[in-house]
C-alpha positions as CSV (number, residue, x, y, z in Angstrom):
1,X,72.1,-39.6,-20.6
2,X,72.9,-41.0,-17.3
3,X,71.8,-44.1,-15.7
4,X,70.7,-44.8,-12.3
5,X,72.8,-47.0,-10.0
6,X,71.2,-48.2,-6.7
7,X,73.7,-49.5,-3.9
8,X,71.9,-51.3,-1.4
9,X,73.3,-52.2,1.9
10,X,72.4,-53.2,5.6
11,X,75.0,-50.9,7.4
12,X,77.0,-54.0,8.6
13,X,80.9,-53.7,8.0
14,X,80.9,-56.0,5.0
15,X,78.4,-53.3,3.6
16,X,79.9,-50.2,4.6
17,X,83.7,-51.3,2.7
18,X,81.7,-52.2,-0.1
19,X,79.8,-48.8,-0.3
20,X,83.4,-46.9,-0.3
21,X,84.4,-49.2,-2.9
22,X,81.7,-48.7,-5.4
23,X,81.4,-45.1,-4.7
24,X,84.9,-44.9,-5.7
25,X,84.3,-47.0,-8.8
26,X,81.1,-45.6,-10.4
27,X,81.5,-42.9,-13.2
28,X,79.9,-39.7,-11.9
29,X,79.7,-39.1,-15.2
30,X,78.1,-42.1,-16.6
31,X,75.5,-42.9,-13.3
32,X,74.0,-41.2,-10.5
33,X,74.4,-43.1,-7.7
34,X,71.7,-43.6,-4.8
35,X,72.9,-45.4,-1.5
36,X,69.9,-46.9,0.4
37,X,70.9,-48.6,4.0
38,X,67.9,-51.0,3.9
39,X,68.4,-51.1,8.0
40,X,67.2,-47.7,8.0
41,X,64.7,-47.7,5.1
42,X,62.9,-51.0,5.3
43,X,60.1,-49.6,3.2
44,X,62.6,-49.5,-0.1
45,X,63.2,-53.6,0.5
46,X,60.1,-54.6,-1.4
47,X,62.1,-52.8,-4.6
48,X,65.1,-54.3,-3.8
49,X,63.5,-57.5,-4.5
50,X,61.6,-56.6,-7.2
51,X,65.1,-55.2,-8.7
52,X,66.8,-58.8,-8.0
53,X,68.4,-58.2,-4.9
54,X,68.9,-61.7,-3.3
55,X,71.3,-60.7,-0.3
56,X,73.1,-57.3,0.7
57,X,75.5,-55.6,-0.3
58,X,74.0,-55.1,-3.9
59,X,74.3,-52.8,-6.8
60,X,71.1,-52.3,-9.1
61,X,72.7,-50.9,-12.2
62,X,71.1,-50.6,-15.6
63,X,69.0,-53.0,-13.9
64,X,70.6,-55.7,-13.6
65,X,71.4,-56.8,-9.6
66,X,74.9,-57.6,-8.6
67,X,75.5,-58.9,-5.7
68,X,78.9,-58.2,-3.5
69,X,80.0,-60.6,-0.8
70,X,77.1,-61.9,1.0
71,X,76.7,-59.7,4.2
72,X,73.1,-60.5,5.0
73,X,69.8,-62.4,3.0
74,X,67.5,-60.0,2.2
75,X,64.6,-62.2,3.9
76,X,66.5,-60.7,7.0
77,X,65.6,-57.0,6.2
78,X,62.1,-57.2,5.8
């Protein structure tokens, strides 16, 4: 069975490097990965928080929040 993997990002260019990256380094076969660009859905920043997610860019995977450079606090995206 596949996990879910949850990349969240701001859209800044620290963000958008790190998306190509961990699109290129998740198994397809092992995760579905969502994107969510928390610029443009500010209603899905509440569950980044609750998932862990301290600063952007941030991967959520088996739940567990890992957190890639530091492009922007998430207190910023709200």
């Amino acid at each position: 069975m596949k996990s879910k993997a949850i990349f969240y990002h701001a859209g800044c260019p620290v963000c958008i490097a790190a998306e190509k990256n961990v699109a290129l380094a998740i198994d397809p076969a092992r995760h579905d990965l969502e994107i969510v660009h928390l610029g443009e859905a500010k209603t899905r920043v509440a569950e980044a928080e609750r998932a862990g997610v301290k600063s952007v860019p941030a991967l959520v995977l088996d739940g567990a929040a890992y957190h890639i450079n530091f492009g922007a606090g998430i207190e910023v995206l709200r």
